[in-house]
N, C-alpha and C positions, 0 to 999 in steps of 0.2 A: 574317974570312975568309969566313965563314959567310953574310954580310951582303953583300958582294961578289960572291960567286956568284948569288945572290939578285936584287940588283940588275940582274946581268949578264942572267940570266932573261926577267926583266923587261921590258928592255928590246929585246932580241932577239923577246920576243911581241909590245909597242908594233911596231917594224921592219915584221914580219910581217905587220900586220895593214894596213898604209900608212898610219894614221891618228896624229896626234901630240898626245896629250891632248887629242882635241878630245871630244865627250860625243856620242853617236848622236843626242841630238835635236837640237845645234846643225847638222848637219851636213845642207845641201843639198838640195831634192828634184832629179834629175835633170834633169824637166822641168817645172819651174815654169812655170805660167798667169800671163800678164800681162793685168790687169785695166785697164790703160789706156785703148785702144780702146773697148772696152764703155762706160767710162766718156764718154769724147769724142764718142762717137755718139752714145748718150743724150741729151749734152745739146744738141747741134745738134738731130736729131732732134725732141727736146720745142719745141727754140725756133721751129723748122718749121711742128710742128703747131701751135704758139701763135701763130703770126705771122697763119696763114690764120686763126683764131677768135682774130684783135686782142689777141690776149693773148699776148705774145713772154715778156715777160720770166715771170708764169706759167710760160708752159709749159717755159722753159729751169729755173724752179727744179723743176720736177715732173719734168725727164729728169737734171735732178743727183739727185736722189733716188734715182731709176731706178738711175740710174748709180753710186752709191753701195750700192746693195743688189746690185747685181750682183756688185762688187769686194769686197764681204764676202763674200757666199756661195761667190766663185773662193777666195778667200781660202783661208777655213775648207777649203773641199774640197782645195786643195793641201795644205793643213798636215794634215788626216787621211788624205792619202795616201801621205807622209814614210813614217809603219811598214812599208808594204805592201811 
């Protein structure tokens, strides 16, 4: 009996709270940063600047790079803004 009310509890605070066993950190930033663009610019971009100094394919691997550190650092910073 003890254990039913218990559970009843319980449940009514899950209810309350609109969330359904999910864990606070799996759960969404509201506005997530999309690092695509950054990425896709970059590498046009580099391939641009490599084209005009004969160097295309260079320079598209040196704006994937670019591009690649950008989409971490968005990363990272979305995922440390989750708590706020």
């Amino acid at each position: 009996m003890r254990l039913r009310s218990e559970l009843r509890r319980l449940e009514q605070r899950r209810l309350a709270h609109g969330r359904h066993n999910v864990p606070s950190s799996a759960v969404p930033s509201p506005n997530p940063s999309a690092a695509g663009a950054p990425l896709a610019l970059s590498i046009m971009v580099g391939a641009i600047i490599g084209a005009v100094a004969h160097q295309a394919v260079l320079g598209a691997a040196i704006g994937v790079g670019v591009g690649i550190t950008i989409a971490i650092v968005l990363w990272l910073w979305d995922r440390n803004s989750i708590g706020r």
